[in-house]
C-alpha positions as CSV (number, residue, x, y, z in Angstrom):
1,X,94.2,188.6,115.2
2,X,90.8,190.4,113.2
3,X,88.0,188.5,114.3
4,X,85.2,190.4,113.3
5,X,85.6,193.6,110.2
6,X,82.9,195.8,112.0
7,X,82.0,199.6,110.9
8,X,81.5,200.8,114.8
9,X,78.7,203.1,113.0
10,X,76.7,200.1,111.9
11,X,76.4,198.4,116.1
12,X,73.3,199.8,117.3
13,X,73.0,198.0,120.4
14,X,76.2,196.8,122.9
15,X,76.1,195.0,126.5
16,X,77.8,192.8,129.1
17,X,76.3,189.5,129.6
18,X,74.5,189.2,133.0
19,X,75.1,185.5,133.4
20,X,79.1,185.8,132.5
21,X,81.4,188.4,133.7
22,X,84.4,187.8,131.0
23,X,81.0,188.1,127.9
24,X,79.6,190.9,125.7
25,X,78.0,191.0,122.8
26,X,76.3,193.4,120.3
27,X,73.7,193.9,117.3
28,X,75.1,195.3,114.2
29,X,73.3,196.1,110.7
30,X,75.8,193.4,108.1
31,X,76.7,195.5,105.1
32,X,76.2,193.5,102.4
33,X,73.0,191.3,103.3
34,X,71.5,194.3,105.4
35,X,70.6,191.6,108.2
36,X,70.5,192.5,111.7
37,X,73.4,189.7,113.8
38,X,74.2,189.6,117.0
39,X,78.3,189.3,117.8
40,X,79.3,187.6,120.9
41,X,82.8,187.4,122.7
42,X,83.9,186.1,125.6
43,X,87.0,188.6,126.7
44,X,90.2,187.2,127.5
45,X,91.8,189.6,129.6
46,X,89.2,192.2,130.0
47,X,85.4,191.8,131.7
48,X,82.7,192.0,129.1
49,X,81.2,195.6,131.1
50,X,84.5,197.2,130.5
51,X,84.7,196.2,126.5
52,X,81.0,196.8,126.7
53,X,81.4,200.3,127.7
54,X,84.5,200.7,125.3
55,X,82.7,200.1,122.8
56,X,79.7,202.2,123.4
57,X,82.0,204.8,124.2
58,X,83.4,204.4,120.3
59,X,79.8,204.3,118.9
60,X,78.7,207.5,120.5
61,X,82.2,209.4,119.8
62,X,81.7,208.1,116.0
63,X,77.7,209.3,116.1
64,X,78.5,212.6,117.5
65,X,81.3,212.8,114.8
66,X,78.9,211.8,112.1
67,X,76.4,214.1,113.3
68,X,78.6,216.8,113.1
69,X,79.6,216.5,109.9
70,X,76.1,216.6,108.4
71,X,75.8,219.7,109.9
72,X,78.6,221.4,108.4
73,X,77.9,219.8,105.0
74,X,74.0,220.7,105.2
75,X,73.1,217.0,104.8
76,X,69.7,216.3,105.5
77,X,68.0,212.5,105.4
78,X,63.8,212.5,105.1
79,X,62.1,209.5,105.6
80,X,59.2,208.2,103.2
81,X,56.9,205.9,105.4
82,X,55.0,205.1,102.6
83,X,57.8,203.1,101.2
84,X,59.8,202.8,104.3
85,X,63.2,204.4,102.6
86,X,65.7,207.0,103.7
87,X,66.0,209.8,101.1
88,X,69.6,211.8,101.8
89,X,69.7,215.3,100.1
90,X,73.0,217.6,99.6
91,X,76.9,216.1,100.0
92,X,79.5,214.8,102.2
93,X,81.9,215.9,99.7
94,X,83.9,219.1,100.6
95,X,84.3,222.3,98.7
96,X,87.2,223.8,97.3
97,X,87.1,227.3,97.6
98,X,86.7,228.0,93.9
99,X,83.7,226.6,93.8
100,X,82.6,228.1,97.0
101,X,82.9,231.3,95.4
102,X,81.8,230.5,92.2
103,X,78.6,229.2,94.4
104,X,78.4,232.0,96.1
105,X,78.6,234.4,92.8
106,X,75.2,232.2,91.0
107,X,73.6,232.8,93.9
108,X,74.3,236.6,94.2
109,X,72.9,237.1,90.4
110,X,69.7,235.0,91.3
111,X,68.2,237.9,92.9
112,X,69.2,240.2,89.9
113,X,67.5,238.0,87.4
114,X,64.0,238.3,89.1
């Protein structure tokens, strides 16, 4: 059964427990309050270092993924200290190759129009 619904590119931190082999737990940002919580589980099966590990093995598969992808995409994030925010610039959307090319042709008559 679903215990916890949990983006694993939301956990920012992930150990064992040092007092309990079978126990792990981890930080996560909550979606919908933006609160920082901290998840603990005792394992059933399992010791908490091996889920531990499992789990930061997911989160730095999904970062690297994530990372990626912004690359590709040209996605860039800025961050205004002033007001503490995140600013992202350019899209995660893909696209087609019509407008690709029809992209590519605006930018080609830029230099003419100078």
């Amino acid at each position: 059964d679903l215990i916890v619904d949990q983006t694993i590119e939301k956990v920012s931190f992930c150990a064992p427990d040092r007092n309990f082999d079978r126990a792990f737990s981890y930080i996560c940002r909550d979606g919908t309050t933006r609160r920082w919580i901290c998840h603990c589980f005792m394992a059933v099966k399992d010791t908490g270092e091996r889920l531990s590990h499992a789990v930061g093995c997911a989160f730095a598969a999904c970062l690297e993924r994530k990372q990626k992808r912004e690359k590709e995409c040209g996605v860039t994030a800025t961050f205004d200290a002033s007001r503490t925010t995140f600013t992202r610039e350019g899209s995660f959307r893909v696209t087609t190759a019509t407008e690709q090319a029809e992209r590519e042709e605006i930018l080609r008559q830029l230099p003419d129009a100078k």
